[in-house]
C-alpha positions in Angstrom: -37.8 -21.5 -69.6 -39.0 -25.2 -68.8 -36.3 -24.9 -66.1 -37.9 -26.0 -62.9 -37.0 -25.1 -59.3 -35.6 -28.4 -57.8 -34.0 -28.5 -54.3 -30.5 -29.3 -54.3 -28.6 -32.0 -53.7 -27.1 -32.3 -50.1 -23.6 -32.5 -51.2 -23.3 -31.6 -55.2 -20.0 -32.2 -56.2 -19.5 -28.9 -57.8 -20.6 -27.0 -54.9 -18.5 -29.2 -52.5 -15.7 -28.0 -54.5 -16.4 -24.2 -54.5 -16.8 -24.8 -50.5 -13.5 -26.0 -50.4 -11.8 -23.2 -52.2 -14.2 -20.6 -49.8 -12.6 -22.8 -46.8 -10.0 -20.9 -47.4 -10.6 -18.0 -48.6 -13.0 -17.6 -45.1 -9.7 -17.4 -43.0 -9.4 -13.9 -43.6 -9.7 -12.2 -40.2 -12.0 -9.6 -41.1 -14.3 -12.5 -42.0 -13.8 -14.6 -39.4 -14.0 -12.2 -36.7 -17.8 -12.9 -37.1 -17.7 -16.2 -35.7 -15.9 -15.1 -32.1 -15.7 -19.0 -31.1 -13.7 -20.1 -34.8 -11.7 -16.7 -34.7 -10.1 -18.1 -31.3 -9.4 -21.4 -32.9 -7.9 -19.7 -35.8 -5.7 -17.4 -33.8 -4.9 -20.8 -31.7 -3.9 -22.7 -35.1 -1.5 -19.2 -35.8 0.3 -19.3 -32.3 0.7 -23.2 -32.7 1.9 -23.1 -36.1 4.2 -20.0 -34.7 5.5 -22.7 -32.0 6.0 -25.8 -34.6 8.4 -23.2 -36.5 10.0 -22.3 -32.8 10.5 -26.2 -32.3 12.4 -26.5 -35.8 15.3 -24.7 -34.8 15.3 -26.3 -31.5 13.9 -24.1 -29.4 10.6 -26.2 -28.7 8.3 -26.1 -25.2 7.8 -29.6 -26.7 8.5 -32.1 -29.7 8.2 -30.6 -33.1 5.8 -33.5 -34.2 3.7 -33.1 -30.8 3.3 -29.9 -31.9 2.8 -30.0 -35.8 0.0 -32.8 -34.8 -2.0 -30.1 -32.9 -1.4 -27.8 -35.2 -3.1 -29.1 -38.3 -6.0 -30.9 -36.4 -6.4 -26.9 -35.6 -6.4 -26.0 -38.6 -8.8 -28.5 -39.9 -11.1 -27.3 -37.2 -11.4 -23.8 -38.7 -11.6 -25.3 -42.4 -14.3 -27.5 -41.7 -16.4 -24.9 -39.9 -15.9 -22.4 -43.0 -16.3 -25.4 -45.0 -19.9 -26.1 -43.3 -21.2 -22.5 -43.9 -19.4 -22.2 -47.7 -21.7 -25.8 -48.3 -25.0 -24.0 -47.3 -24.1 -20.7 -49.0 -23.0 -22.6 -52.4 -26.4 -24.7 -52.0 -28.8 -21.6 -51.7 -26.5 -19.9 -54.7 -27.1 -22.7 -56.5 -31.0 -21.9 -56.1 -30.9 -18.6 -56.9 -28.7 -19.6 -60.0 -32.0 -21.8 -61.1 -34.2 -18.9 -61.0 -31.4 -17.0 -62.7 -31.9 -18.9 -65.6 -35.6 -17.9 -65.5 -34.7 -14.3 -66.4 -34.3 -13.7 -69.8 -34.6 -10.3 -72.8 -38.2 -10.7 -73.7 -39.4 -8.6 -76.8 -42.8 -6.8 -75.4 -45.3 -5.4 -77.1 -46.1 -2.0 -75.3 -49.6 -0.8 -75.9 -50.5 2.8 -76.5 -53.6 2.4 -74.5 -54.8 0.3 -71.9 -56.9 -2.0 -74.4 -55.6 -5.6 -76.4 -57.0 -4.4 -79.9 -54.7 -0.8 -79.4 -51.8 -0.3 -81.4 -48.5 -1.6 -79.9 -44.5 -1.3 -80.4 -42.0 -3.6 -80.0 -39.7 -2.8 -77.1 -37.5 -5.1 -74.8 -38.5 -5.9 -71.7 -35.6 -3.9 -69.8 -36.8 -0.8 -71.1 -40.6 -1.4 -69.5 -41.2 1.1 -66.6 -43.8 1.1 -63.6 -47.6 1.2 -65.4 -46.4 0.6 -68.9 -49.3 -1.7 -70.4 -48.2 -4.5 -72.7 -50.2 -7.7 -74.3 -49.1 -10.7 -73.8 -50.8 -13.6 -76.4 -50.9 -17.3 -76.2 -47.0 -18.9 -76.2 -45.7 -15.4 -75.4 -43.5 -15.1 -72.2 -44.7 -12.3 -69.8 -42.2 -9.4 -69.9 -42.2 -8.2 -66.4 -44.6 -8.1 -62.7 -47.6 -6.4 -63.2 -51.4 -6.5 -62.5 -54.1 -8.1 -65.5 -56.3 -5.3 -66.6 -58.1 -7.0 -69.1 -58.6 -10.9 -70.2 -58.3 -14.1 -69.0 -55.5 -17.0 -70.0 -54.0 -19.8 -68.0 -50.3 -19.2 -67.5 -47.5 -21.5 -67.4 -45.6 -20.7 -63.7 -43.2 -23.8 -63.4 -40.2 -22.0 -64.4 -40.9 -19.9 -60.9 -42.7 -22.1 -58.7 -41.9 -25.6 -60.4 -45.4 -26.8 -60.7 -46.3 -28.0 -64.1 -50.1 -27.7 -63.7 -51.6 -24.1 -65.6 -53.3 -21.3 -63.6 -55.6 -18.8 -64.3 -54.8 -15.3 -64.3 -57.5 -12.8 -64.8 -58.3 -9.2 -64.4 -59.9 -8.3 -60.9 -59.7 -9.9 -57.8 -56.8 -11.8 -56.0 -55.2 -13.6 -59.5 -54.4 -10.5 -61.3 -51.0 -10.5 -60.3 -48.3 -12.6 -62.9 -44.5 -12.7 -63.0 -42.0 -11.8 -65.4 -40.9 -15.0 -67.2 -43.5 -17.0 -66.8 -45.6 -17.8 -69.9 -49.4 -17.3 -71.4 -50.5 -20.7 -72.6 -54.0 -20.0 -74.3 -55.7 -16.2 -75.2 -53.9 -13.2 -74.4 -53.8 -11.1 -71.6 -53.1 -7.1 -70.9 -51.0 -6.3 -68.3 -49.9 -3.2 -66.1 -46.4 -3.3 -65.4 -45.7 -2.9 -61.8 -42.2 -2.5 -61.1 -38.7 -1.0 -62.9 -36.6 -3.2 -64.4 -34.1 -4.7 -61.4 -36.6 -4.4 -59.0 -39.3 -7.5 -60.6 -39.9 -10.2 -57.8 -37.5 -12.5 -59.7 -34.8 -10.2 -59.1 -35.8 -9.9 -55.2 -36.2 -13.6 -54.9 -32.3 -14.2 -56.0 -31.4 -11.3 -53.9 -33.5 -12.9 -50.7 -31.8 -17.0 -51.7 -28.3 -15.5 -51.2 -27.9 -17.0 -48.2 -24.5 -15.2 -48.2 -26.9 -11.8 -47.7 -28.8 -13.5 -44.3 -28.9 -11.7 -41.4 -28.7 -12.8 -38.1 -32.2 -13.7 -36.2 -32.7 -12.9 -32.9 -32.0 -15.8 -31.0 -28.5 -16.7 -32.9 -27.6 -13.4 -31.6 -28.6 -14.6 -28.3 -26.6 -17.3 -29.0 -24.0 -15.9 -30.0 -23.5 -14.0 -26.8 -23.8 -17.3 -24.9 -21.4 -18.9 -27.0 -18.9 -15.5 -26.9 -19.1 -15.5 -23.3 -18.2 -19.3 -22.6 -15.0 -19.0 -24.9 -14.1 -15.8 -22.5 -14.9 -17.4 -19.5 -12.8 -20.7 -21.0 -10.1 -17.8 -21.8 -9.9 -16.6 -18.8 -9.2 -20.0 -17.0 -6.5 -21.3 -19.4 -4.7 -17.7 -19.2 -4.5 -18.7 -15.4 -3.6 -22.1 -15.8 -0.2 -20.8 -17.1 0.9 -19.1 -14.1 -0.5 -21.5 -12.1 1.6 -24.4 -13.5 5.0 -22.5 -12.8 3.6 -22.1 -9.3 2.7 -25.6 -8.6 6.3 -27.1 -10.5 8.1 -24.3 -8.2 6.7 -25.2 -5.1 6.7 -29.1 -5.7 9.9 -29.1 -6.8 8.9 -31.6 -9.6 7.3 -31.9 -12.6 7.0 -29.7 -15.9 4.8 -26.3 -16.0 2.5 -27.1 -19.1 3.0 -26.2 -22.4 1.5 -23.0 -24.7 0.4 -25.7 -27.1 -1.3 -27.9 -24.9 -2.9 -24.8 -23.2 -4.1 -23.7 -26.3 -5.3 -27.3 -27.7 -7.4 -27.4 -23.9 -8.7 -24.1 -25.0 -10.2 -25.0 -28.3 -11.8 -28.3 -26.7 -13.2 -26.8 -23.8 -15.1 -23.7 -26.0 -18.1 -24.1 -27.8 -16.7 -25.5 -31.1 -19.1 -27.5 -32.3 -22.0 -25.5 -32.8 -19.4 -22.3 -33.5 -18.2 -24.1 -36.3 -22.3 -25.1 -37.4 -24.2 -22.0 -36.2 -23.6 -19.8 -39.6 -24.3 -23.2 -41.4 -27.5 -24.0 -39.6 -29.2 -20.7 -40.8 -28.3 -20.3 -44.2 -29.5 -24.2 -44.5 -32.4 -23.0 -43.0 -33.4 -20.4 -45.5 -32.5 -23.2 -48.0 -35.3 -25.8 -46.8 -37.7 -22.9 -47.0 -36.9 -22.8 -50.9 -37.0 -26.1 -51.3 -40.7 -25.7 -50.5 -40.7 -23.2 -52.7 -40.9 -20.4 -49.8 -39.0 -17.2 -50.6 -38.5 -16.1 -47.1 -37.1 -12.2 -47.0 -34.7 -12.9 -43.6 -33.9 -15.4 -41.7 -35.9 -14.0 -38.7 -39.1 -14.7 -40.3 -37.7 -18.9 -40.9 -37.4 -18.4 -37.0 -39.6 -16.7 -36.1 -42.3 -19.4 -37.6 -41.2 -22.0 -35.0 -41.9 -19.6 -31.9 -45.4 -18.7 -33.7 -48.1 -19.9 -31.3 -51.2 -18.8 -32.9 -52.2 -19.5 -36.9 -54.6 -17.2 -38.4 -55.5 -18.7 -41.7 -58.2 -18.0 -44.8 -61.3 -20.6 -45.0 -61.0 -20.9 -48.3 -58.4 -22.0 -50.3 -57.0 -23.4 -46.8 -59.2 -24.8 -45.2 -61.7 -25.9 -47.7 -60.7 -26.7 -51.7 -61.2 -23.7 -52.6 -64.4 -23.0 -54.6 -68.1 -24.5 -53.0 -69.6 -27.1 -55.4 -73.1 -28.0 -56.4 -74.3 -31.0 -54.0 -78.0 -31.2 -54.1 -81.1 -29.8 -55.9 -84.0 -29.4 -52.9 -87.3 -28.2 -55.3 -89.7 -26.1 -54.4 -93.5 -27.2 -53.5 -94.6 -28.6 -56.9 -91.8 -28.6 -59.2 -89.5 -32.0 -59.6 -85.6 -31.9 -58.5 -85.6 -32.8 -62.4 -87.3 -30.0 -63.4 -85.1 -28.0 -61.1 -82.1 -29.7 -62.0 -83.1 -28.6 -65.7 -83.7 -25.1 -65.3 -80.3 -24.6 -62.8 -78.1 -26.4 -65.5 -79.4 -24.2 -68.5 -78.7 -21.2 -66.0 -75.3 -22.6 -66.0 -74.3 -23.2 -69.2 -72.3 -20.0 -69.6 -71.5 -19.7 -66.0 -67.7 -20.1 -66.5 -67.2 -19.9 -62.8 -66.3 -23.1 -60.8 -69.6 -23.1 -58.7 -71.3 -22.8 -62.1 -69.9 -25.6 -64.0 -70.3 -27.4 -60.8 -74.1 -27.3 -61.5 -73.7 -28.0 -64.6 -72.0 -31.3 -63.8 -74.3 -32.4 -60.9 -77.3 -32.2 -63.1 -75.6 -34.1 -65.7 -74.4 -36.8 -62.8 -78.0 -36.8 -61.6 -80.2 -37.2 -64.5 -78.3 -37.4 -67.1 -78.6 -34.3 -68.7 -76.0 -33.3 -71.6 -74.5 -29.6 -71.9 -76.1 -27.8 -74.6 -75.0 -25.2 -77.2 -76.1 -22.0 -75.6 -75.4 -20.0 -79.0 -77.3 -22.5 -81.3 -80.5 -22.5 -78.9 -80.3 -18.6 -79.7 -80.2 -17.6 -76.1 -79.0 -14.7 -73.8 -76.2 -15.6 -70.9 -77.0 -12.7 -68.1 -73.9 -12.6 -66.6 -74.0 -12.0 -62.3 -73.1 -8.6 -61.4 -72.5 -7.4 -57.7 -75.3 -5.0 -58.1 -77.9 -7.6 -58.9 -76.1 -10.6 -57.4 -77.5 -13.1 -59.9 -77.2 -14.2 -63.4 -79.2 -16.2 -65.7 -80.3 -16.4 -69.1 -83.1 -15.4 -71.7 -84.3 -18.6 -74.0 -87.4 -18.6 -76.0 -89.1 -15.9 -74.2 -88.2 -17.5 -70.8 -86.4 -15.4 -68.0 -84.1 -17.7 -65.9 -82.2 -16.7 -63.4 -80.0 -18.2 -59.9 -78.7 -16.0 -56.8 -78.7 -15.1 -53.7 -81.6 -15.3 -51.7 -82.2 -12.2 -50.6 -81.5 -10.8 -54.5 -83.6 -13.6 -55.9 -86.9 -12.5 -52.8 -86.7 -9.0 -54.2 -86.2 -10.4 -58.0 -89.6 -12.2 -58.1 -91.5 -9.6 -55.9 -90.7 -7.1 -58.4 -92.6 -9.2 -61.0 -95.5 -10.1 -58.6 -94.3 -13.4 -57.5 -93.8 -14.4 -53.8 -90.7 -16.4 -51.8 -92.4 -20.2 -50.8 -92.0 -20.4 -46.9 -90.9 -24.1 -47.9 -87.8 -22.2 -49.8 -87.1 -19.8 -46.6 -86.7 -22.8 -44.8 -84.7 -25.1 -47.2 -82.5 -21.5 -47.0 -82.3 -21.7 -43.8 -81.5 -25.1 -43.2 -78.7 -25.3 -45.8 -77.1 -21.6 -44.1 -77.2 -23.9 -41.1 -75.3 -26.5 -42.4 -72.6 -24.0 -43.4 -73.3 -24.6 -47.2 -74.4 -21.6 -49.2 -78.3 -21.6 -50.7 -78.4 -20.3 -54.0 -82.1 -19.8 -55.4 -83.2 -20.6 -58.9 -86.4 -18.5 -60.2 -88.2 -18.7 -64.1 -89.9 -15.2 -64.3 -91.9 -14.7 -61.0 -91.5 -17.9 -59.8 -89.4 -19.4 -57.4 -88.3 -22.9 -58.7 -85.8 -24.0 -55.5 -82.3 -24.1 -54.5 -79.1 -25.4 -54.9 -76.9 -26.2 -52.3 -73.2 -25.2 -53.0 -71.0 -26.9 -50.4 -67.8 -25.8 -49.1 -65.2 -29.2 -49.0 -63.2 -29.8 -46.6 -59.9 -30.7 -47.7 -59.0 -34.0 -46.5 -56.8 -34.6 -43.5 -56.8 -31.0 -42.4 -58.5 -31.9 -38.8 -55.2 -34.2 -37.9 -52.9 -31.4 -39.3 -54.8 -28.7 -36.7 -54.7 -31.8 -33.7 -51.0 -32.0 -34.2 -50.8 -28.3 -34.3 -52.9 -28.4 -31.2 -50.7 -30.6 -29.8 -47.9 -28.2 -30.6 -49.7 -25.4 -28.5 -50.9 -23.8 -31.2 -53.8 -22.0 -31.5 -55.6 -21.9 -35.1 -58.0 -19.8 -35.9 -60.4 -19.7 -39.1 -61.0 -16.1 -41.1 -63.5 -16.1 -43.3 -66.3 -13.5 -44.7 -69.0 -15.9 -44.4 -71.4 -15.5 -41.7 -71.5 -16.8 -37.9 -73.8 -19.7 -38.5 -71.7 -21.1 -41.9 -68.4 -19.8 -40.6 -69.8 -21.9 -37.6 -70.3 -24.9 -39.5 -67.0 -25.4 -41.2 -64.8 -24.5 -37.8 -66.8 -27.3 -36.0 -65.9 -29.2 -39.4 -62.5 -28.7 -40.3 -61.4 -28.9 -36.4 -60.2 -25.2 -35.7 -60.1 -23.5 -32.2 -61.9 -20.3 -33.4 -63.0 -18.4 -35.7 -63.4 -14.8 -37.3 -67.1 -14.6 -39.5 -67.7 -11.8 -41.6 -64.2 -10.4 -41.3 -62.9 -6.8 -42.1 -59.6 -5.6 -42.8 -60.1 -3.5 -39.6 -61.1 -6.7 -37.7 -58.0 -8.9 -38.6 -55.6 -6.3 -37.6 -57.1 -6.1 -34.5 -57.1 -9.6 -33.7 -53.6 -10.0 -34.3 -52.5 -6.9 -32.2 -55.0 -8.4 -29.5 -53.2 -11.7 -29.4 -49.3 -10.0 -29.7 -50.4 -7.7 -27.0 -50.7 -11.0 -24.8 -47.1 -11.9 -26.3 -48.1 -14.4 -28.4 -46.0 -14.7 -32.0 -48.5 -14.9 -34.5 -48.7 -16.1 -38.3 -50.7 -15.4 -41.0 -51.8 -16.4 -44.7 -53.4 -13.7 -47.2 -53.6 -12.8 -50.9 -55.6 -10.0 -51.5 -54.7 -6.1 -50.7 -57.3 -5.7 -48.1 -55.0 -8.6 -46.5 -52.4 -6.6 -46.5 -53.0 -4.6 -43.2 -53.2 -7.7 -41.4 -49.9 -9.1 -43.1 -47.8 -6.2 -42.3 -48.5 -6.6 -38.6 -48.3 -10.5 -38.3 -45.2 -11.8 -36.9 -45.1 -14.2 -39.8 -46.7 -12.9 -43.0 -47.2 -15.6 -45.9 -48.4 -13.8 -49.3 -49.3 -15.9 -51.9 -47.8 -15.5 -55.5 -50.5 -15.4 -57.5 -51.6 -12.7 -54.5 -52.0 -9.0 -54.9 -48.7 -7.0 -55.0 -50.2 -5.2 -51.7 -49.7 -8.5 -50.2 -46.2 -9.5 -51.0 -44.9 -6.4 -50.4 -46.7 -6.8 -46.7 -45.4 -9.8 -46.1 -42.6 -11.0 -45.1 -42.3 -14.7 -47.2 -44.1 -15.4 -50.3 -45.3 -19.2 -51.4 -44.4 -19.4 -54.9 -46.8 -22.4 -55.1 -50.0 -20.1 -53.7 -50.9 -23.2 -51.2 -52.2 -21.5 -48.3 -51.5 -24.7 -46.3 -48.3 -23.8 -47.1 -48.6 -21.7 -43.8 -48.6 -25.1 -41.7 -45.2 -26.5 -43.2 -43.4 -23.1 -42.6 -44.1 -23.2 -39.1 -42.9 -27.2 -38.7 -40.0 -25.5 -40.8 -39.3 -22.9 -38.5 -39.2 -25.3 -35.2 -37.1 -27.2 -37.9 -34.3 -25.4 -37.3 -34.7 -23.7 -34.1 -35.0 -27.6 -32.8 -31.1 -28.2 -34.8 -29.9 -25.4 -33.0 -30.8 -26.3 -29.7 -29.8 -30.4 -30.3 -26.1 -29.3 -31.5 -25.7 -26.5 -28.6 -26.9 -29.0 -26.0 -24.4 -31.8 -27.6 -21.6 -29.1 -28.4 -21.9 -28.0 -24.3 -22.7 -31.9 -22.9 -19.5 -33.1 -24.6 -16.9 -31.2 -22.9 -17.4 -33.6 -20.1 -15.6 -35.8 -21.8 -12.4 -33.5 -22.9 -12.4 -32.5 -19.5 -11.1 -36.1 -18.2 -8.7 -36.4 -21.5 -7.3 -33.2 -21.1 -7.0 -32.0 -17.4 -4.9 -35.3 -16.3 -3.0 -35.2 -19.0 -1.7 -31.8 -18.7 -1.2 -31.4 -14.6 -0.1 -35.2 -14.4 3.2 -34.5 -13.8 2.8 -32.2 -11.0 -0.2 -33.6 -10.1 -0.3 -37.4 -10.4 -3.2 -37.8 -8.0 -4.9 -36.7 -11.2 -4.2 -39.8 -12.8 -7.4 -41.3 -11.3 -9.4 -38.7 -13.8 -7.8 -40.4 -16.4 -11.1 -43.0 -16.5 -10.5 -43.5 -19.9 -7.0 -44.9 -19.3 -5.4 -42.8 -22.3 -2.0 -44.2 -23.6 0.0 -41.1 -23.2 -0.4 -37.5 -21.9 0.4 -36.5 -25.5 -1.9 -39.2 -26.9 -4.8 -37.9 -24.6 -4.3 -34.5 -26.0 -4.0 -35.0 -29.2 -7.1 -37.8 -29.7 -9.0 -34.5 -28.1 -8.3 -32.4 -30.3 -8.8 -34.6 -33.1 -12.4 -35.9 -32.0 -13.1 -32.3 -31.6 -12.4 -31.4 -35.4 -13.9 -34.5 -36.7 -17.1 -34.2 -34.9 -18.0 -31.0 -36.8 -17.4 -32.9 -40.0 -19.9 -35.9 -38.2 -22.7 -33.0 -38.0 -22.5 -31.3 -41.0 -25.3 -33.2 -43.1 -27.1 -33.1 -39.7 -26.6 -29.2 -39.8 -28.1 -28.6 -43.5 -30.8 -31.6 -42.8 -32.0 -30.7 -39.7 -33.1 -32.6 -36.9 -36.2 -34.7 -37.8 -39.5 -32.7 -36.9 -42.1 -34.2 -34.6 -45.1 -32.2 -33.6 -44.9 -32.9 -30.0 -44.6 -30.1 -26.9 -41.9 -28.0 -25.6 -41.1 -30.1 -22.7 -41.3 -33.2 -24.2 -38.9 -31.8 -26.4 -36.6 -30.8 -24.1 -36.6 -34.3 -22.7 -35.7 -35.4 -25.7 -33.1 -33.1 -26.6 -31.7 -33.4 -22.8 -31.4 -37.6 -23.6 -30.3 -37.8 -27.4 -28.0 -34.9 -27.1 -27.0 -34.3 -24.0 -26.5 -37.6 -23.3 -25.1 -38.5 -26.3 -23.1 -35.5 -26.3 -21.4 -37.1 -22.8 -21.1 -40.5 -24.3 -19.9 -40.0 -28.0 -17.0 -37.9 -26.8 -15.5 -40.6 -24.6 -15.9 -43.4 -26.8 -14.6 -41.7 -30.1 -11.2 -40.2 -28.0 -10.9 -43.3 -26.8 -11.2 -45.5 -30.2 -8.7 -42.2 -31.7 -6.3 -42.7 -28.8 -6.2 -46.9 -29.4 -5.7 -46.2 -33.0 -2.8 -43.7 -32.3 -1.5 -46.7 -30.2 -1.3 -49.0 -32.4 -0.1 -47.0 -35.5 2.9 -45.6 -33.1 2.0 -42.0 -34.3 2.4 -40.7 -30.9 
């Protein structure tokens, strides 16, 4: 179980050899049909390999060697395409045969009612059903999904997400949820089962890395058709070609009427084969960089659909901020010291296990040098904070201490005769303002002053939403803080806007307000009343240690619970849709060049004003055919790593991008072509291979 998920490596040597033997085993036609553009080559490679066997027996349209030439560069064309998908396909098995190793028999014990001191038997973990309760204790593994109902332990998750730093799970609230497999370091923990065995979210994320399993998005479909209806159009004029020769060599009375095989090898240059033969590839490498940041994406429409997403709704904290607020400053009321203060908040503290607690604790320490004392030996009482009275505290030596909210603290020390200092309202005020959060510190009936607990900023999160901005994205903050905070920290962190005080109700219609203007929109969530809101985004990102509500509404999970996560998805999702728009552009830009190999050298006999097309001056009409045909199969081993990489991602805007594109790979799709037949032809040349 100290297995931990590591991308993997571009070209393993164990799964470049399974893609080899799938090479072939893709040439079934019932697979290949799928790929229109590689199921003409194939049938091209049969009909030449047909002819080659014709030639043998000396009944040849052309020389047997001319012929077997074409044929296996053919051939090689439709390996290397199937070999290009197998190598994505073996890398995201090889992923989902990492988290395989996560799953293992667990012995459970199974509770006879819902509390850690009930008796228990000993079952395996197969046999656990939907709301069975088990306890899990300190070095156990945790037998299956479920929900915490009672205690609190950090858990070991690196064998799913591959992060070796604990978390805390605890019962209530958004980190309830834990996975099968992963493993209680300290105290115990009581869990409700959640799901049947086969059906755990280990099981779905190996059935959701097959890449094998992917579905098409909608813009490969799209492309697809594009590509299907180029190789018909490319059909339809080589079909004609035939004819057409006869008539030419009849009516010129010289000349030969070209060849099947040289029909055929036009045919396969002039269709889309390079980015047929890389399409398939593309996606399910796709789906593979989205594990490799440990992003369990459910289809490959959602990986693509995060690069068209042109509005970001994401959660303040946790996202935008670290997380949990932390103690800054101690502002006294009239009369007391900030050491007095600091005092009195610290021993309110001490049994505060909450991060905004021992944040106080640590900031009066910092300040003044206070050290944390024993609250047991001092013989005191830890109130702990309820949602009904909104504050906690504790009883020492007859003295009632207790912090809060404002408005809980005002009605705290009224009911004991005390009043609320205007000097306090306003040093309330002032830190609301400054989108901090006041928390008020009281002894009996008297109000002692505030602390101010500070949401942080995380640190370069303005450039990240600038370059988003620059993307034309639109971000948005949600948050259940009020205007004037929420305020604070949108001006802060950089955001467009913002949502303060958000409902369920209110994020749903947010997002439907912005799809209804057809904008693609993403969003990040964790708890169920997120869920809504998930289920109608575009692009839904649950986080693992969320609610089950919220992975089963969305529609990828982050296994490392990073919110930010959200940001690298999208530059993920423009990722690929940015390869498959560079190799189309290339793949259509460098027919150009097969067009003045090919065309002279097949009509030059009837037509030898075509010579002066032959700009590349070509040894041979066979050379010129053949160095086409090879270039053509080579380039789509060239792309390959380019394929599963992807093309570099810069935040920059569509057009610029399509400049881009329209330079490095439409131009270079024109000029690569002509230099590499050219370099293939000279080397034919000079070997005397043709």
């Amino acid at each position: 179980m100290n297995e931990r998920l590591k991308p993997v490596a571009l070209f393993d040597g164990e799964i470049v050899w399974q893609a080899f033997l799938n090479a072939f085993k893709k040439l079934n036609p019932a697979q290949q049909i799928k790929n229109p553009v590689m199921f003409v080559v194939l049938v091209g490679s049969i009909l030449t390999t047909v002819l080659y066997f014709q030639a043998l027996i000396g009944q040849g349209e052309a020389p047997a060697g001319f012929i077997l030439a074409v044929t296996g560069w053919l051939w090689f064309t439709v390996l290397f395409a199937n070999f290009a998908e197998a190598i994505a396909e073996g890398r995201s098995r090889a992923q989902a045969a990492s988290l395989r190793k996560a799953k293992q028999d667990i012995a459970a014990r199974k509770l006879l009612a819902p509390r850690h001191d009930a008796e228990f038997s000993l079952i395996s973990s197969t046999k656990l059903r939907q709301h069975d309760i088990v306890l899990v204790n300190a070095g156990e593994f945790i037998p299956g999904d479920g929900d915490v109902i009672e205690g609190v332990a950090s858990v070991d998750e690196s064998a799913i997400t591959g992060e070796s730093a604990p978390v805390i799970r605890e019962s209530g609230g958004d980190f309830s949820a834990v996975t099968g497999g992963t493993r209680v370091l300290s105290d115990w923990l009581v869990i409700r089962i959640t799901t049947n065995p086969g059906e755990s979210f280990l099981d779905r994320m190996i059935a959701m890395v097959e890449g094998a399993k992917r579905q098409k998005t909608p813009n490969e479909i799209a492309l697809t058709i594009l590509l299907v209806a180029l190789t018909i159009v490319f059909l339809l004029v080589t079909v004609t070609l035939l004819p057409f020769s006869f008539y030419s060599v009849e009516v010129a009375k010289s000349g030969q009427p070209v060849t099947l095989t040289v029909l055929i090898a036009l045919l396969v240059c002039l269709i889309p084969t390079t980015i047929g033969g890389l399409l398939s590839a593309i996606g399910v490498a796709g789906m593979g960089r989205m594990m490799q940041k440990n992003v369990i994406a459910t289809s490959g429409r959602a990986v693509e659909a995060a690069g068209d997403v042109d509005v970001l709704l994401l959660d303040k904290t946790g996202t935008i901020t670290l997380g949990n607020r932390q103690a800054s400053s101690f502002i006294p009321a009239g009369g007391v010291t900030e050491q007095i203060l600091a005092d009195t908040a610290q021993l309110a503290s001490l049994a505060d296990e909450t991060p905004e607690g021992r944040s106080i604790v640590v900031l009066a320490r910092e300040k003044f040098g206070f050290r944390e004392r024993d609250i047991q030996s001092l013989g005191a009482t830890f109130v702990p904070f309820s949602a009904q009275s909104r504050m906690s505290g504790v009883n020492l030596d007859g003295r009632q201490i207790r912090k809060g909210a404002s408005d809980a603290m005002r009605a705290y020390v009224k009911e004991f005769g005390g009043d609320f200092p205007p000097q306090v309202e306003a040093a309330v005020d002032e830190v609301a303002r400054r989108g901090s959060t006041p928390l008020v510190v009281a002894e009996g009936n008297r109000i002692l002053g505030v602390i101010e607990l500070k949401d942080i900023v995380k640190g370069g999160i303005k450039e990240r939403f600038a370059e988003l901005r620059r993307m034309g994205i639109k971000t948005i903050m949600i948050t259940g803080d009020n205007r004037l905070t929420a305020a604070a920290i949108a001006a802060e962190a950089g955001v467009d806007d913002f949502l303060a005080e958000a409902t369920p109700e209110q994020k749903l219609k947010l997002i439907r307000a912005y799809q209804a203007e057809g904008r693609l929109v993403a969003m990040t969530g964790d708890g169920t009343n997120d869920a809504p809101a998930l289920a109608q985004a575009d692009v839904a990102v649950a986080m693992n240690s969320g609610t089950q509500a919220a992975k089963e509404a969305s529609n990828m999970v982050d296994l490392d619970s990073n919110p930010t996560k959200l940001i690298a998805i999208v530059e993920t999702g423009k990722q690929m849709l940015m390869t498959r728009g560079s190799l189309t552009t290339f793949s259509i830009a460098n027919d150009i060049a097969k067009y003045f190999a090919i065309i002279p050298a097949a009509f030059i006999t009837t037509y030898p004003a075509l010579g002066a097309l032959n700009v590349m001056h070509l040894a041979t009409p066979a050379s010129a055919i053949l160095s086409a045909v090879i270039f053509n199969a080579l380039i789509i081993v060239a792309l390959i790593p380019l394929a599963l990489k992807g093309v570099k991602y810069r935040p920059i805007g569509a057009a610029a991008l399509l400049r881009n594109n329209l330079f490095i790979y439409g131009l270079g799709g024109i000029v690569v072509p002509f230099a590499g037949i050219k370099l293939i032809d000279m080397t034919l040349s000079a070997l005397r291979l043709i």
